[in-house]
C-alpha positions in Angstrom: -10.8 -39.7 153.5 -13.5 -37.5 152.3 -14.8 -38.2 148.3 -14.5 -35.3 145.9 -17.6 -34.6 144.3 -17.7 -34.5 140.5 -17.0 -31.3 139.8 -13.5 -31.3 141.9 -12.6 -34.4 140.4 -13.0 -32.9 137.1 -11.1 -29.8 137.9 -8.0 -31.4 139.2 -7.8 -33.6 136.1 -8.4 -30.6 133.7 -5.4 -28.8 135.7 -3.5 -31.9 135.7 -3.5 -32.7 132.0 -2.4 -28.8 131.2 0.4 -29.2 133.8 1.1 -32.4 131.8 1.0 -30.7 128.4 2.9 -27.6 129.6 5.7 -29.9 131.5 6.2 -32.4 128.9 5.2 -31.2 125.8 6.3 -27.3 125.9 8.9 -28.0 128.2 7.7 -25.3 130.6 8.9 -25.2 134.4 5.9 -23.1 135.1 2.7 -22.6 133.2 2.8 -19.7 130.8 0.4 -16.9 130.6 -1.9 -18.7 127.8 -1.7 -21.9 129.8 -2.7 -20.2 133.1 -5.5 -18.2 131.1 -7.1 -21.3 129.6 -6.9 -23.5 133.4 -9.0 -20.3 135.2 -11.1 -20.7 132.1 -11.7 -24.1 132.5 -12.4 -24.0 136.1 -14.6 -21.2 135.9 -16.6 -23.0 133.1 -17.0 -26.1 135.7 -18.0 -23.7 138.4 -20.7 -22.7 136.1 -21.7 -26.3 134.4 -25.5 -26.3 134.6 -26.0 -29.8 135.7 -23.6 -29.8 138.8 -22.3 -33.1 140.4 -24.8 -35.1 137.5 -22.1 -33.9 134.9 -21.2 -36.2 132.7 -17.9 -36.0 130.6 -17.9 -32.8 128.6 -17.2 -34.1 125.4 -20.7 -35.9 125.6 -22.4 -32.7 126.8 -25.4 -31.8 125.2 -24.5 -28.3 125.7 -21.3 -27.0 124.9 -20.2 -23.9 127.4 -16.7 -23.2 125.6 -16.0 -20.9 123.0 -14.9 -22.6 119.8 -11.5 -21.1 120.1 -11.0 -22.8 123.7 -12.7 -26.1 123.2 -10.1 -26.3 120.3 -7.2 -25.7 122.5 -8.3 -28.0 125.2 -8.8 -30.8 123.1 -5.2 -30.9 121.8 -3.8 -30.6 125.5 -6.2 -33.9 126.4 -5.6 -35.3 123.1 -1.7 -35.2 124.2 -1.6 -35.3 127.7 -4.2 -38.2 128.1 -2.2 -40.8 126.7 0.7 -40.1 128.4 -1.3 -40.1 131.9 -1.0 -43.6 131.9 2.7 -43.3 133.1 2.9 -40.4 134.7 -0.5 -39.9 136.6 -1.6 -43.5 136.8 -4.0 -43.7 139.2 -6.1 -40.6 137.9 -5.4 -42.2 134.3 -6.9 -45.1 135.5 -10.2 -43.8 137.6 -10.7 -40.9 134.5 -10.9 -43.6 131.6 -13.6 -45.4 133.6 
């Protein structure tokens, strides 16, 4: 089994935790437009992060590549979903909080 590098690792957490938030919390079947928006947002901001696969989390980036508006929004969804991961994602849980 090939090893995702860094950055695909951190992209299918990011999706997974708004898929989490938007299931669970919003009760969504699907993703909604704002949802969608901030996911292609957050990918695109990965496939633009400066130090490639020697990222480190982004919350203990030096340099911070999302607007105010969407950091804020992203940190509520990870701030809900993250806990909850334990039980419904618990092998990602697991290998994220290391």
């Amino acid at each position: 089994m090939k090893k995702k590098s860094v950055i695909q690792y951190e992209k299918h957490v990011v999706l997974l935790m708004i898929c989490i938030y938007g299931r669970h919390r919003l009760h969504q079947k699907f993703l909604s437009s704002e949802l969608r928006s901030l996911a292609h947002y957050c990918l695109d901001r990965l496939d633009h992060c400066r130090f490639g696969e020697e990222k480190g989390p982004c919350k203990r980036c030096p340099i911070h590549c999302y607007s105010r508006q969407r950091r804020e929004e992203i940190k509520k969804i990870m701030r809900w979903s993250g806990p909850r991961m334990i039980f419904l994602a618990p092998y990602q849980a697991f290998r994220h909080a290391r």
